[in-house]
C-alpha positions as CSV (number, residue, x, y, z in Angstrom):
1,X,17.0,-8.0,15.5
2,X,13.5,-7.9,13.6
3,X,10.6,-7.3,15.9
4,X,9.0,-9.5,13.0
5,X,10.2,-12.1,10.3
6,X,8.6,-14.3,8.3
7,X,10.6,-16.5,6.2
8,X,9.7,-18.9,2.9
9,X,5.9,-19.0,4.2
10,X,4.0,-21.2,2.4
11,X,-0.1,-21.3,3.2
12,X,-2.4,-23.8,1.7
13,X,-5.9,-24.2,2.0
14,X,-7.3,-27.9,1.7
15,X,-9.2,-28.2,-1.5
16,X,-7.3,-25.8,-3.1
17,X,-4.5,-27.2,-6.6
18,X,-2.6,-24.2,-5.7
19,X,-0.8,-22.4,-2.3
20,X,-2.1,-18.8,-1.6
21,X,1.2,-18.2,-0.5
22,X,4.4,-19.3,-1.5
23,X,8.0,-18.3,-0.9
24,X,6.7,-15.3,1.3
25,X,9.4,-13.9,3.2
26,X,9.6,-10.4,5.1
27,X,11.5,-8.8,8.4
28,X,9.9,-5.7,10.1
29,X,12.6,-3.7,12.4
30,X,11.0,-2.6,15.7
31,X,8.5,0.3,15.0
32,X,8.5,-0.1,11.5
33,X,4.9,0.1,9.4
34,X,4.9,-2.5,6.7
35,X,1.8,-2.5,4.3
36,X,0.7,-5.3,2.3
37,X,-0.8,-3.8,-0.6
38,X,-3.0,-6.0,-3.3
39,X,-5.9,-6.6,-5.6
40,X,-8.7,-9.3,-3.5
41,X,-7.7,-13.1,-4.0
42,X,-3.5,-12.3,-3.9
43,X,-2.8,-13.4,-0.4
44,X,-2.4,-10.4,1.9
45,X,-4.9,-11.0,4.3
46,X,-3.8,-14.7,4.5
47,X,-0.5,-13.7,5.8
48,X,-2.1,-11.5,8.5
49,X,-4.1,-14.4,9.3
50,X,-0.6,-16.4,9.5
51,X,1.0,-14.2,11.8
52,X,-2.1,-14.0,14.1
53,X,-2.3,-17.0,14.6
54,X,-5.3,-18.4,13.0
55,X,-3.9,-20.2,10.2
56,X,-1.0,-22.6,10.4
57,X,1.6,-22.2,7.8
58,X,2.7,-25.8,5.7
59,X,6.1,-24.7,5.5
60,X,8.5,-21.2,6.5
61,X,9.0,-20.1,9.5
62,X,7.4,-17.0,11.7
63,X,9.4,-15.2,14.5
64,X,8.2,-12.3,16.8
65,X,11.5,-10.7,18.7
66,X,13.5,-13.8,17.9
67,X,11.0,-16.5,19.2
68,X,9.6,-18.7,16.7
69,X,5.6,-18.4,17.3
70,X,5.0,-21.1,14.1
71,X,6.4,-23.6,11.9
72,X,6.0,-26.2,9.6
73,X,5.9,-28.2,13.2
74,X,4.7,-26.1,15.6
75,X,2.2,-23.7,15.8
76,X,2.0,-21.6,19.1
77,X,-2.0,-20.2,20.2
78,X,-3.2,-16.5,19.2
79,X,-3.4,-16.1,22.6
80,X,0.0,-16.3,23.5
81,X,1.2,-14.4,20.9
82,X,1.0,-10.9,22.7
83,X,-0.7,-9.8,19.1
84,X,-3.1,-6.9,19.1
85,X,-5.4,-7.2,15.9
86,X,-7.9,-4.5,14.4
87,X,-10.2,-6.2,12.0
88,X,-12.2,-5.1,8.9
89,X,-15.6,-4.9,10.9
90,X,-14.2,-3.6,14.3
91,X,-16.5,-7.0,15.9
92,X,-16.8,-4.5,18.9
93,X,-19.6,-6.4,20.8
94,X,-22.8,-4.0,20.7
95,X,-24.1,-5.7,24.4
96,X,-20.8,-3.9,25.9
97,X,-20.1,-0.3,26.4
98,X,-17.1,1.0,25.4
99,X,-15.0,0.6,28.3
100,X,-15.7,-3.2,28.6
101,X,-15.6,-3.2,24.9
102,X,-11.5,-2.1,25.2
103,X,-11.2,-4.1,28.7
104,X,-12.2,-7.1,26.6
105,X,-8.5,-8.6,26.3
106,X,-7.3,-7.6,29.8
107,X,-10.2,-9.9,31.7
108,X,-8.7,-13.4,30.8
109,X,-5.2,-14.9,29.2
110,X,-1.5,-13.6,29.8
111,X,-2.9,-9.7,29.9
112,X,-5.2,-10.6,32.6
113,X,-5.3,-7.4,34.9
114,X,-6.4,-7.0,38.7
115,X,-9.5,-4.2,38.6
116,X,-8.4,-1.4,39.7
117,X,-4.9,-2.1,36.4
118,X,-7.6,-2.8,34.7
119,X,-9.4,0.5,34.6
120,X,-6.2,2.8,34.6
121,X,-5.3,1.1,31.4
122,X,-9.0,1.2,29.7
123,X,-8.4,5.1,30.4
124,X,-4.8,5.1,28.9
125,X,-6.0,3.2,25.5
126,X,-9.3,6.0,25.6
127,X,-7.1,8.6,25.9
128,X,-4.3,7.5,23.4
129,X,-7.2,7.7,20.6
130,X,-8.9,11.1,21.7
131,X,-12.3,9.2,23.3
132,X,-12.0,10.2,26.8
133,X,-15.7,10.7,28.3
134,X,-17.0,8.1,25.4
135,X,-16.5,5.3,28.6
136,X,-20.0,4.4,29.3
137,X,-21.9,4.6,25.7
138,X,-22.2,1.7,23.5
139,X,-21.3,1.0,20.2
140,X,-24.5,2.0,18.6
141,X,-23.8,5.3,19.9
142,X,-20.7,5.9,17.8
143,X,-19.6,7.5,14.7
144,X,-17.7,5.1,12.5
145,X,-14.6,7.1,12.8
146,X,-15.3,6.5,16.9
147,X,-15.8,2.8,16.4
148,X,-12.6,2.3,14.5
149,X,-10.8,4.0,17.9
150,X,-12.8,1.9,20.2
151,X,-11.4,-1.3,18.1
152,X,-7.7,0.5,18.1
153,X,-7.4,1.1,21.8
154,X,-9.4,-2.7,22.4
155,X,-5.8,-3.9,20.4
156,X,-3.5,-1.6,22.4
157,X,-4.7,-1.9,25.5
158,X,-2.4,-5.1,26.4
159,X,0.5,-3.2,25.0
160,X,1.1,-6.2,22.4
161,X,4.5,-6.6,20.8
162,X,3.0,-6.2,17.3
163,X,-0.2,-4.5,16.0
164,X,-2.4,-6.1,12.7
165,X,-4.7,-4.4,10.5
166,X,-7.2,-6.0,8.7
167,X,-8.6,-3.6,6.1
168,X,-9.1,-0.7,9.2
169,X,-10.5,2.3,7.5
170,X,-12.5,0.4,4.4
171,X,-16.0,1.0,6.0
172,X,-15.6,4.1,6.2
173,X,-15.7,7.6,3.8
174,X,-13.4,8.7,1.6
175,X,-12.3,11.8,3.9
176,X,-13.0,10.2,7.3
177,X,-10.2,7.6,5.9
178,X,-7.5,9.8,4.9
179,X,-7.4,11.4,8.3
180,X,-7.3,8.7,10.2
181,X,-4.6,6.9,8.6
182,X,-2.5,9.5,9.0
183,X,-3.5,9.9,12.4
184,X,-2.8,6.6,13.1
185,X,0.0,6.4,11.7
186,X,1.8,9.3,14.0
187,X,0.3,7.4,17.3
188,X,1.8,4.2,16.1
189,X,5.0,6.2,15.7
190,X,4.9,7.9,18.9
191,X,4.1,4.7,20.5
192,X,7.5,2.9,18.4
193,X,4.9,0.3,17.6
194,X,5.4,-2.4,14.8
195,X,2.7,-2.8,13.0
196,X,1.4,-4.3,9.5
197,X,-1.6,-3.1,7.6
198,X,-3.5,-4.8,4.9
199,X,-5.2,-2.9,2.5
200,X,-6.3,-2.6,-1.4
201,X,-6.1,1.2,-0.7
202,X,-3.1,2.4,-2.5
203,X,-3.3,6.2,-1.0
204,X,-3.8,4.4,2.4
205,X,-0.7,2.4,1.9
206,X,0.9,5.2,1.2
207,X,-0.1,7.6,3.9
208,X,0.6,4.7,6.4
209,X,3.4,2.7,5.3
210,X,7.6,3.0,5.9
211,X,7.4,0.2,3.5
212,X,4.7,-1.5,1.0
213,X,4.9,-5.2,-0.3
214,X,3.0,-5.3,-3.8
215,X,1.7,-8.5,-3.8
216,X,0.3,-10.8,-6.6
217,X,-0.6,-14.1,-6.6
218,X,0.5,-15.1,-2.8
219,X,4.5,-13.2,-3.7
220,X,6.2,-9.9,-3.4
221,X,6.9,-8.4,-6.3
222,X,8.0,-5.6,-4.2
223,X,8.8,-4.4,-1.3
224,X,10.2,-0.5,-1.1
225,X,9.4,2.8,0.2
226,X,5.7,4.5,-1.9
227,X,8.2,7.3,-3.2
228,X,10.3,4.2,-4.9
229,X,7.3,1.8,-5.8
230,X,6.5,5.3,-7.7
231,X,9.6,6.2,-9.5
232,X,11.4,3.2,-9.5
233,X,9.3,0.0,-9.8
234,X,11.3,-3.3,-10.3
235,X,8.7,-5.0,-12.6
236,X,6.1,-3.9,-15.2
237,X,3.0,-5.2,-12.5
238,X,4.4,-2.9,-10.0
239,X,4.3,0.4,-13.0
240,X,1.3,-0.7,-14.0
241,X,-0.6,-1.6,-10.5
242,X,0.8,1.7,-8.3
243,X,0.1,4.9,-9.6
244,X,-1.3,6.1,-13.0
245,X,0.9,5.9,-16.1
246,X,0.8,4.5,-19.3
247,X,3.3,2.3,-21.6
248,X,4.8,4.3,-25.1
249,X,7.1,1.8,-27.4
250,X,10.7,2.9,-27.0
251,X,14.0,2.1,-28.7
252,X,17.4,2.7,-26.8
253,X,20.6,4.0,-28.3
254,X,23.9,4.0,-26.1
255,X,26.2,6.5,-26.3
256,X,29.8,6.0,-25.2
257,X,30.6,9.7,-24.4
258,X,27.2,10.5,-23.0
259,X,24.0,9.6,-21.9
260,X,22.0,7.4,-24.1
261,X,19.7,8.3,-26.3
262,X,15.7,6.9,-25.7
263,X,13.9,7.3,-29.6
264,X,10.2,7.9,-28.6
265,X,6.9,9.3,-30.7
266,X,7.8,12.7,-28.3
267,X,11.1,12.6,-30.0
268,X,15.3,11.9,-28.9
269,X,15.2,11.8,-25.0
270,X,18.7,12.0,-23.4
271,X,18.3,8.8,-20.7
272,X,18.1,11.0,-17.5
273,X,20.5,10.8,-14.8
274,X,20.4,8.3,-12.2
275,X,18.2,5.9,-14.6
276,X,18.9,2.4,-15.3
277,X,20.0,1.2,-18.3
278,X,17.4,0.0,-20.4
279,X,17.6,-3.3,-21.7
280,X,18.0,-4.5,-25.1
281,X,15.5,-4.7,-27.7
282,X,11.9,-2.9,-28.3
283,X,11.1,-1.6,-25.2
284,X,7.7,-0.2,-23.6
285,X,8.5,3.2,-21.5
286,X,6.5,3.8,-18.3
287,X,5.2,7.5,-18.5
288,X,3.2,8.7,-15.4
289,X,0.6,12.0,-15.4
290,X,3.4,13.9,-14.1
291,X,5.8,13.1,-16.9
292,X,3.2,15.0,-19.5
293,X,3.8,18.5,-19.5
294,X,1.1,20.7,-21.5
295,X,2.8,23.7,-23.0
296,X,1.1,26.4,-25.3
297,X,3.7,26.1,-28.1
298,X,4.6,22.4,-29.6
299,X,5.1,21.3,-32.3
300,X,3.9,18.2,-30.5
301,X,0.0,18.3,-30.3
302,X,-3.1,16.1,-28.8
303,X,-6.1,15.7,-28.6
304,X,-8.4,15.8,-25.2
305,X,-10.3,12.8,-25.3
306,X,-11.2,12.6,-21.5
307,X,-10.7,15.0,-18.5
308,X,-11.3,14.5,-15.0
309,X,-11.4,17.8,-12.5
310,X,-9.8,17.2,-9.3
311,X,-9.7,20.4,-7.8
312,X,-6.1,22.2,-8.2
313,X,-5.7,20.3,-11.8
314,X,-6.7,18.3,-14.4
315,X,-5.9,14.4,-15.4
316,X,-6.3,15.0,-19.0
317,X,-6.6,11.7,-21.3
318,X,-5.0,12.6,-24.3
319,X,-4.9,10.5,-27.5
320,X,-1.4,11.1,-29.6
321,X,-1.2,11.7,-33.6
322,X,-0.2,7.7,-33.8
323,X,-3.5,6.8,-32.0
324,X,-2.0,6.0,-28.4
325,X,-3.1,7.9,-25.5
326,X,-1.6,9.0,-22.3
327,X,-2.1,10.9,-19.4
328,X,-1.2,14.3,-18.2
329,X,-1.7,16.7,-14.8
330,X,-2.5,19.9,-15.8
331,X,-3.1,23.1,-13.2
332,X,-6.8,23.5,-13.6
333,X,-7.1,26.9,-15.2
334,X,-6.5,25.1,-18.1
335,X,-9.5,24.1,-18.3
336,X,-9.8,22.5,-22.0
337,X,-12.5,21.0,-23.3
338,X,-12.8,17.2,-24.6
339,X,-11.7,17.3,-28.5
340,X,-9.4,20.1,-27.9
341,X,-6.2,19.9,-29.7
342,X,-2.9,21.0,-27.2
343,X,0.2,21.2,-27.0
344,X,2.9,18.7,-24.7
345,X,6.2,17.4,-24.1
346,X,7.6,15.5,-21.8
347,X,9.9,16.2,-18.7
348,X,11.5,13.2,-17.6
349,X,13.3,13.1,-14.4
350,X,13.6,9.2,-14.7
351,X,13.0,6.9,-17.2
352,X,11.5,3.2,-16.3
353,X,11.6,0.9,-19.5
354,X,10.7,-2.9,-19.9
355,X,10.7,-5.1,-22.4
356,X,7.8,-4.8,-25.0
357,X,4.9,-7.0,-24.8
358,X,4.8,-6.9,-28.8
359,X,7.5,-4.9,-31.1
360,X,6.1,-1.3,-31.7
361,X,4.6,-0.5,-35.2
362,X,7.3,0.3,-37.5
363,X,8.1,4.1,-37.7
364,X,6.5,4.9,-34.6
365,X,9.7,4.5,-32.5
């Protein structure tokens, strides 16, 4: 049974022509990590919201462990929902130290504790996020890496059936981000707790989700593993929203006693195992940085027109003899300089076509 499902949710705000969702529908297996990953304005944090409790779906139904917690009828209180939510801001309350702070939820409602319950469990959440001794200080006090734990062990302290997370890590740095999520992420797991994450971040979705819905415009377009939204995306949003990659025009060849044969600018390209088949007509393929190989000696040259050092390699922007450019990873000892003519070809392990948004230029394909 799904810890969580939503089915055919439909949310619409009043004075709005148009639903922010529509036709959302999504199950979460118990201890599974969904992410809802999207540009600002496409719904995400509305479905949170709907599943929390403080908006009422029009239509679609919402189950938590097989009991319906809304409907186009019935629409039970956040309350009662046994829901532990981390929002964007933390709202810790700066009057209360930390220990009230987390005891918040256990003072009043169905997780209402006697004192003495009480305080064993403040200590348990404190100690699940590595603050023990931070008990008595206030929010103000904090780092806000600390303040994020303070809000996390606040939401796990009732031991909810479900955890929501509102944009966790966005007020913090770059760095400070990245490690947390993955260190949340490996308490969630060794707690078996469901949980969904919204987020815009797509290295945070990544590092935190088992699965990611891509959303746009209040639907899935997908919803997979981050290795498949990668490699395999099932619609030309989803190439062109996760990752880096660019679009080459493409023409595809069938062979009956072989693989197919993909014409491209780079040359013939047998159609790699394991890849779909491409459909008919002029096609746009999906190349990502990774596809790009720079090699001394090719007959196939470009020319650096931007270059962006990240350490252990390059992305090189590189602008092709027919004007179009793409982009390549390159170890950074090469380090070439913009207007530099090298050498590439391509290594394609996969090969994602759609259809073209306009034929290719004659010749060039």
């Amino acid at each position: 049974m799904a810890t969580l499902s939503l089915s055919d949710i439909r949310v619409h705000y009043s004075g709005s022509a148009e639903a922010t969702v529509e036709g959302f529908s999504l199950a979460l297996a118990s201890g599974e990590i969904a992410c809802l990953l999207g540009a600002s304005g496409c719904g995400k944090t509305t479905v949170l919201r709907a599943v929390a409790g403080f908006l009422a779906p029009d239509a679609g139904r919402i189950e938590l462990a097989g009991e319906t917690i809304a409907d186009a009828a019935r629409q039970q209180p956040p309350e009662l929902r046994r829901i532990g939510m981390v929002f964007q801001d933390f709202a810790l309350f700066p009057h209360l130290s930390v220990a009230d702070n987390v005891a918040f939820g256990l003072r009043r409602g169905p997780a209402q504790l006697a004192p003495a319950e009480r305080a064993a469990r403040v200590a348990e959440a404190l100690n699940l996020v590595y603050l023990q001794g931070y008990a008595e200080r206030y929010p103000h006090e904090l780092s806000g890496g600390q303040q994020q734990r303070v809000a996390l062990a606040r939401a796990l302290a009732p031991r909810p059936r479900l955890l929501l997370l509102d944009e966790p890590f966005s007020s913090l740095d770059a760095e400070l981000r990245e490690s947390l999520s993955l260190e949340l992420r490996a308490l969630l797991k060794s707690l078996q707790m469901t949980a969904m994450l919204v987020t815009h971040d797509q290295r945070e979705a990544f590092a935190m989700g088992d699965r990611i819905a891509v959303m746009r415009d209040g639907r899935i377009e997908q919803c997979d593993s981050a290795y498949r939204l990668y490699h395999r995306p099932a619609t030309r949003f989803v190439a062109d929203f996760v990752g880096e990659g660019c679009f080459i025009p493409a023409r595809y060849t069938p062979v009956a006693d072989g693989p197919g044969q993909l014409h491209t600018e780079f040359g013939q390209l047998p159609l790699p195992a394991g890849s779909p088949e491409p459909p008919d007509g002029p096609l746009d393929l999906l190349l990502r940085p990774d596809d790009v190989v720079h090699v001394d000696v090719s007959a196939l040259r470009a020319k650096v027109l931007r270059r962006h050092f990240r350490g252990a390699e390059f992305l090189y922007e590189l602008q092709l003899e027919s004007g179009r450019s793409v982009l390549a990873l390159v170890p950074s000892h090469h380090d070439h300089a913009i207007g530099e003519s090298i050498g590439i070809t391509l290594d394609l392990h996969h090969a994602i076509c759609f259809p073209a948004l306009q034929p290719p230029d004659p010749g060039k394909a």
